[in-house]
C-alpha positions in Angstrom: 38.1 109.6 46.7 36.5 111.8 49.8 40.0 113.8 50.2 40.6 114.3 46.3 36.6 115.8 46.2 37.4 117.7 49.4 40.0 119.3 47.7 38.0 119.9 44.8 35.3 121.9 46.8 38.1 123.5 48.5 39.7 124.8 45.0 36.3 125.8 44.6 35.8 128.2 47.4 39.3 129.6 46.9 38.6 130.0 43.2 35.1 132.1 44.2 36.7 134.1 46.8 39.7 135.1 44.2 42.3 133.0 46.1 43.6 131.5 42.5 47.5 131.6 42.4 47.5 128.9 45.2 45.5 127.0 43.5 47.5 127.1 40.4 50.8 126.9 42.2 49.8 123.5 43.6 48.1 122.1 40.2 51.6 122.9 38.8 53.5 121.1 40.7 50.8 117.6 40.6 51.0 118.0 37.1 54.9 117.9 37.1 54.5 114.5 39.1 51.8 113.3 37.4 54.1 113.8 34.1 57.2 112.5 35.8 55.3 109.6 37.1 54.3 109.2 33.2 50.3 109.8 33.5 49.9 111.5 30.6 46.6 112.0 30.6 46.0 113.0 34.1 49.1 115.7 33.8 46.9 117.0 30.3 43.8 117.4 32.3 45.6 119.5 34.9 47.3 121.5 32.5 44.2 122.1 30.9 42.8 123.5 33.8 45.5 126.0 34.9 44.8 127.4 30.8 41.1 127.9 32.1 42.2 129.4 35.4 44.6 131.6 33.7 42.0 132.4 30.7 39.5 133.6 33.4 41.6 135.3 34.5 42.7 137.6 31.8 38.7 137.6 30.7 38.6 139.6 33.7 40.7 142.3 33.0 39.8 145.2 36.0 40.5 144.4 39.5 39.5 147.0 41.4 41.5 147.7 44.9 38.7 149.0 46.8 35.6 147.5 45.3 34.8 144.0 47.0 31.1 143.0 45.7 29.3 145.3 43.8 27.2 145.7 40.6 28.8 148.4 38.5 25.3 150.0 36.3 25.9 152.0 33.5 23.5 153.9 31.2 24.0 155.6 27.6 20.9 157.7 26.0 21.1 158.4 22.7 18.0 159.0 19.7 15.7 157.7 21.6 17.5 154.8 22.3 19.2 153.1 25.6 21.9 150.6 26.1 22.7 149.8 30.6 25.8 148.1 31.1 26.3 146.0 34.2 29.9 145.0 35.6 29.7 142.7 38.1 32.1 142.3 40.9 32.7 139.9 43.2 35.8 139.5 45.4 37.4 142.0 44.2 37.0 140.7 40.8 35.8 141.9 37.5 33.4 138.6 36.5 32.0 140.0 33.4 29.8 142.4 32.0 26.6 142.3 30.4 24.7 144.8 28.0 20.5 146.0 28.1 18.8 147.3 26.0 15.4 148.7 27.3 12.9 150.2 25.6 12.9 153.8 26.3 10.0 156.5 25.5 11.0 160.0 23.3 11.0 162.1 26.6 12.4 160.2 29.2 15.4 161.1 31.0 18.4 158.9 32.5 17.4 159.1 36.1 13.4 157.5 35.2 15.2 155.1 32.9 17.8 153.8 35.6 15.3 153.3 38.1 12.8 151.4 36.1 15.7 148.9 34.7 16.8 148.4 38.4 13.3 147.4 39.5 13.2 144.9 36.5 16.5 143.4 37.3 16.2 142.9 41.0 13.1 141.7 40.5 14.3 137.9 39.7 18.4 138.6 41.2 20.0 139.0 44.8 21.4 142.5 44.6 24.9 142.1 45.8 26.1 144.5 48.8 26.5 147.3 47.0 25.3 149.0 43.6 27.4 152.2 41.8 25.2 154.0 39.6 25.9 156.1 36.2 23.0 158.7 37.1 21.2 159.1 40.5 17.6 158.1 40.4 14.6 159.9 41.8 13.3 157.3 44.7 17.2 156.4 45.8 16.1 155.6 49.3 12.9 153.3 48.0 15.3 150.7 45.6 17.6 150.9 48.8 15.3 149.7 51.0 13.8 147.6 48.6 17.0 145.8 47.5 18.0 145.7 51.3 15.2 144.1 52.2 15.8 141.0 48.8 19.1 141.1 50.2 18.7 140.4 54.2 21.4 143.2 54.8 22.1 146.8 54.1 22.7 147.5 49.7 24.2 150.6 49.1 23.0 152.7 46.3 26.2 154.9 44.9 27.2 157.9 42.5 30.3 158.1 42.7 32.0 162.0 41.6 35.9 160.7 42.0 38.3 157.8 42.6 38.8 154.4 41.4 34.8 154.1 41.3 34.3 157.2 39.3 37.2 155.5 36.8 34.9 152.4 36.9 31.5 153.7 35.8 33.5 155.9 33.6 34.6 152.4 31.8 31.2 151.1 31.7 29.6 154.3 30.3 32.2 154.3 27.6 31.5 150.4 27.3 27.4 151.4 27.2 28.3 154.2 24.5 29.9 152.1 22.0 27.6 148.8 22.3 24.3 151.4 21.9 26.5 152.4 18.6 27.0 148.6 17.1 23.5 147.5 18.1 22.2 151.4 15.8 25.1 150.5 13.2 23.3 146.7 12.8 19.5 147.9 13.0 20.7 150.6 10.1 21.6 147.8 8.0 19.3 145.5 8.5 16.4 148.5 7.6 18.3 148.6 4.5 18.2 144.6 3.7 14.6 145.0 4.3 14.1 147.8 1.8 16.1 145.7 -0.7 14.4 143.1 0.2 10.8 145.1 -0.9 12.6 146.3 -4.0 13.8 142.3 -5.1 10.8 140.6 -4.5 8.4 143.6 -5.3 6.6 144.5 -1.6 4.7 147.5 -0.6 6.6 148.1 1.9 9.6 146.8 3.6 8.1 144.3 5.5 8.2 144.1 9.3 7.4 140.1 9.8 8.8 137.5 7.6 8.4 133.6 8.3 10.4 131.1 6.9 9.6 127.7 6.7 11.4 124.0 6.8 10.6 120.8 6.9 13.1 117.9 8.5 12.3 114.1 8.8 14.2 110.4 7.7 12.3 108.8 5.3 9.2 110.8 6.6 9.9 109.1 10.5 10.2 111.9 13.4 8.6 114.5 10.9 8.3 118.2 11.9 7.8 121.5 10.7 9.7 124.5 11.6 9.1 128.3 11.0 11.3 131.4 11.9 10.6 134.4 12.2 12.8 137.7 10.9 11.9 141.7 11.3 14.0 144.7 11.3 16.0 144.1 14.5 17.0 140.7 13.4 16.0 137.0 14.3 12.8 136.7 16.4 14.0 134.1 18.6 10.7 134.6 20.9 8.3 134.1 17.8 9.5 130.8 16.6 7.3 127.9 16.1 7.7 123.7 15.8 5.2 121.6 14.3 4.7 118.0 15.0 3.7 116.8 11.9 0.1 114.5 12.5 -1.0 113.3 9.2 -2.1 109.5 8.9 -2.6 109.8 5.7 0.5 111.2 4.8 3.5 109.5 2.7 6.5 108.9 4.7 8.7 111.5 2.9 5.5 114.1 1.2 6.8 117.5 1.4 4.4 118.8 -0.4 2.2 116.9 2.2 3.6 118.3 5.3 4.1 122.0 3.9 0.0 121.6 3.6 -0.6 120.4 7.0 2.2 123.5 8.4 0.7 126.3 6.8 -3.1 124.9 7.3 -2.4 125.2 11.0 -0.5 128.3 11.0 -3.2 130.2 8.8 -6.0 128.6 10.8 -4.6 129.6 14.2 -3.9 133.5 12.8 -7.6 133.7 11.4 -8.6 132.2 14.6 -7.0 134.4 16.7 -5.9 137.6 15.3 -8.8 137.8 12.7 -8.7 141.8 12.3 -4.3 141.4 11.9 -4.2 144.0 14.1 -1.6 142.6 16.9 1.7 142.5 14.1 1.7 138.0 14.1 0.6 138.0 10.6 3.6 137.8 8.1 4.4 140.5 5.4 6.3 138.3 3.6 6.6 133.9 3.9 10.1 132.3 2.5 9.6 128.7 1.5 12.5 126.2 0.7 11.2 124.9 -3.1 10.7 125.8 -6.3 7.8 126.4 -8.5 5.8 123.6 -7.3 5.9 124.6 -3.8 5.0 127.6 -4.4 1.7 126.8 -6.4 1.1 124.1 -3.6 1.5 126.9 -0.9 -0.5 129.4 -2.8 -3.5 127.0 -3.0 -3.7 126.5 0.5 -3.7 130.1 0.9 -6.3 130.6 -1.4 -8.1 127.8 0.7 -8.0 129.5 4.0 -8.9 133.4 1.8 -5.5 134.8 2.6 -4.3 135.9 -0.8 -3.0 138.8 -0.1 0.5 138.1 1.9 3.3 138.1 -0.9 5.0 134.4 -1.3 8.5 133.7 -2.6 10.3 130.0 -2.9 13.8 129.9 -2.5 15.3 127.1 -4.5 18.8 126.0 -5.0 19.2 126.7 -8.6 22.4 124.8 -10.7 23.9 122.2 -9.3 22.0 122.7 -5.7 24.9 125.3 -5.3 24.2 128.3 -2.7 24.7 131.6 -4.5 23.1 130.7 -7.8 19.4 130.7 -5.6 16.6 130.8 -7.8 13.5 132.4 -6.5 9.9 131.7 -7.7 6.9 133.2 -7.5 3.2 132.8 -8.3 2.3 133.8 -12.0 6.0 135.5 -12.3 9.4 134.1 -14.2 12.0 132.6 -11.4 15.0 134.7 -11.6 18.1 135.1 -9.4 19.8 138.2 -7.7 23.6 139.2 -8.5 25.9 136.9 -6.6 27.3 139.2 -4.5 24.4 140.5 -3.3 23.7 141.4 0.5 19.7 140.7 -0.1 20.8 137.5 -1.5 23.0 136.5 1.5 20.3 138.1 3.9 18.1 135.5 2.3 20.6 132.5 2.4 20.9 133.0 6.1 17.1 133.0 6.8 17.2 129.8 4.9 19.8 128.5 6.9 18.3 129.4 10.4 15.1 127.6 9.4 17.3 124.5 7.8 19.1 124.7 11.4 15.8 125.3 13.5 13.9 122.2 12.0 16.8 119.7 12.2 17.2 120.2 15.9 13.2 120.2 16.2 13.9 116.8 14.2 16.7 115.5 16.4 14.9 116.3 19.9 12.1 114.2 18.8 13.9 111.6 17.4 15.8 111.2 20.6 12.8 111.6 22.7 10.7 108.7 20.5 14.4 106.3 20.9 13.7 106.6 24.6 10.1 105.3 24.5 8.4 102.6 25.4 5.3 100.6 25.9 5.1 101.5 29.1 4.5 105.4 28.4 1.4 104.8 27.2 0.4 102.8 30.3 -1.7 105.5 32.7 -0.5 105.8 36.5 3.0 104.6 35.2 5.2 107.4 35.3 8.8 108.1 35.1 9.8 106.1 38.6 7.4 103.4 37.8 8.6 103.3 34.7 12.5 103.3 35.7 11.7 100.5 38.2 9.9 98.6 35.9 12.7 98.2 33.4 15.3 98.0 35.9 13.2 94.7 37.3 12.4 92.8 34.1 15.1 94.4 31.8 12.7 95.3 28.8 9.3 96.0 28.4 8.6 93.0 26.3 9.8 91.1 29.3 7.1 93.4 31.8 4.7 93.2 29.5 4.7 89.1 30.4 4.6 89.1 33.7 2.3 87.6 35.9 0.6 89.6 38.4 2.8 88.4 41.8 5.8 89.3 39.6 4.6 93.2 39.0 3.8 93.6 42.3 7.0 92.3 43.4 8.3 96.2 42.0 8.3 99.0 44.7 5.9 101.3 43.5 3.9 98.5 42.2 0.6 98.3 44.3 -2.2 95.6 43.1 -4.0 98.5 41.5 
């Protein structure tokens, strides 16, 4: 109803403003009544939202006193390496932190590092009134003016030396120091996956790029390909790549036919355009989910397109399709397996599974794109209104697609054209 929705925007601008234990005072007491008057389910939804009003409200942990809005910006140098926390409060309100990681230069020092990360984050953000600062920064009155002027009022640059905002940045240094730590502790081991990595499969180097690739289709219908990418900071979410798989010719269900028609594409785009591999997208290493008949399959294709010299393992499933008894094959070698309890082996089990879990969403967002097509998409000037008022007149497409003339143009948006 209009009152129970004015309510609701009501709670809502309470809730924003930090004005929460009225708000949960009064759900209390409706969901009492609601439970008395034996609506269960209404007196569970309101209970349910007092536990996420109180959960926020732990989550938030500092309230400062004398600290209304304000973005708390804390920076940690270490090794050549930089972590900037950001606390952000509103109404007096800890809502949350988040952690950066820039890239930083050998030489730089805090106060040229904290200015350029400002510039970058106020760049697509509204500063809030006021912004308290780890280090000072060089050109303090040109980001003031600068975020004044984003804002439409006076922001307030501060380093504070004492009091409860000292206490605050202190919190979010010490918060900066120990994130920069984990994020150091995780690229150490993942160098040293990659170095046993080299030494498993028998690499040069440890490699800096490898691409895994998956297939995912039913009974060959919504097929796509789907490779992932992996370096030595981790998953490269940014490099991933779908494939729509084209092939007329193909077999509904050819693996071996859509593996082709991936990697042809793939190679041909790299030679295309990053012949000299100069610009780091060429692989060091590609994962393929098969065993030795993948493998020669893939390694013909490479030899098609003259790339012979990237270094091509397949990871196959070994007894009884069980995970941890992986077989790995490659060309002109015996398949062999790596000691169960192996972290290379794990490393390489969760590639698997981020390329499995990559290409069966790619599969599922096609497949529910393709259950919501029609005829009528392929119809030009008939776009998504046309289209909506077109089935909402005749009820199908089979139905629009026999109508007389008078009857189309009987649709709004329907002109004789």
């Amino acid at each position: 109803s209009a009152d129970a929705y004015r309510q609701t925007v009501s709670d809502a601008e309470k809730f924003m403003t930090g004005k929460t234990t009225d708000i949960q005072a009064r759900l209390a007491q409706e969901m009492m009544a609601a439970s008395e008057a034996m609506e269960f389910e209404r007196a569970a939804a309101l209970r349910d939202r007092i536990k996420a009003l109180t959960q926020v409200q732990t989550a938030q942990g500092i309230n400062p006193r004398s600290v209304t809005e304000a973005d708390i910006v804390a920076l940690h140098l270490e090794n050549g390496q930089a972590c900037v926390q950001v606390f952000f409060i509103r109404a007096n309100q800890n809502w949350g932190n988040r952690d950066y990681y820039p890239r930083v230069g050998p030489d730089v020092d805090a106060a040229e590092v904290l200015e350029a990360f400002l510039g970058q984050f106020y760049d697509t953000r509204e500063p809030p009134r006021q912004v308290i600062l780890s280090h000072g920064i060089e050109n303090a009155d040109l980001m003031q003016e600068a975020l004044s002027g984003k804002l439409g009022r006076r922001v307030d640059l501060v380093v504070p030396q004492r009091g409860e905002k000292a206490e605050l940045v202190e919190g979010a240094v010490r918060n900066a120091r120990e994130a920069l730590a984990r994020k150091m502790a995780e690229s150490a081991t993942q160098a040293r996956l990659m170095k046993g990595l080299a030494e498993a499969f028998d690499l040069k180097a440890p490699p800096d790029r490898i691409e895994v690739y998956d297939n995912s289709h039913i009974q060959g219908a919504f097929a796509v390909g789907a490779m992932i990418v992996a370096g030595p900071e981790g998953f490269m979410k940014n490099q991933y790549r779908k494939f729509n798989i084209r092939g007329e010719e193909l077999t509904p269900g050819d693996d071996f036919g859509m593996m082709k028609e991936v990697l042809t594409r793939r190679f041909k785009r790299l030679i295309k355009e990053d012949p000299s591999r100069s610009e780091g997208h060429w692989p060091d290493l590609l994962l393929i989910d098969g065993g030795a008949g993948q493998v020669s399959a893939v390694a013909s294709i490479m030899k098609e397109h003259g790339v012979e010299d990237i270094p091509m393992v397949g990871v196959a499933k070994g007894v009884d399709r069980d995970a941890g008894k992986e077989e790995f094959y490659r060309v002109g070698a015996r398949p062999f397996a790596l000691r169960h309890n192996d972290p290379v082996l794990y490393f390489v089990q969760r590639m698997r599974d981020e390329a499995h879990r990559f290409a069966i969403g790619t599969h599922r967002a096609k497949r529910a794109k393709a259950v919501g097509a029609t005829p009528l998409d392929e119809i030009p000037g008939v776009g998504a209104s046309r289209k909506r008022a077109l089935l909402a007149h005749f009820g199908s497409a089979k139905a629009v697609s026999r109508a007389n003339l008078s009857d189309l143009k009987a649709v709004e948006g329907v002109s004789d054209a």
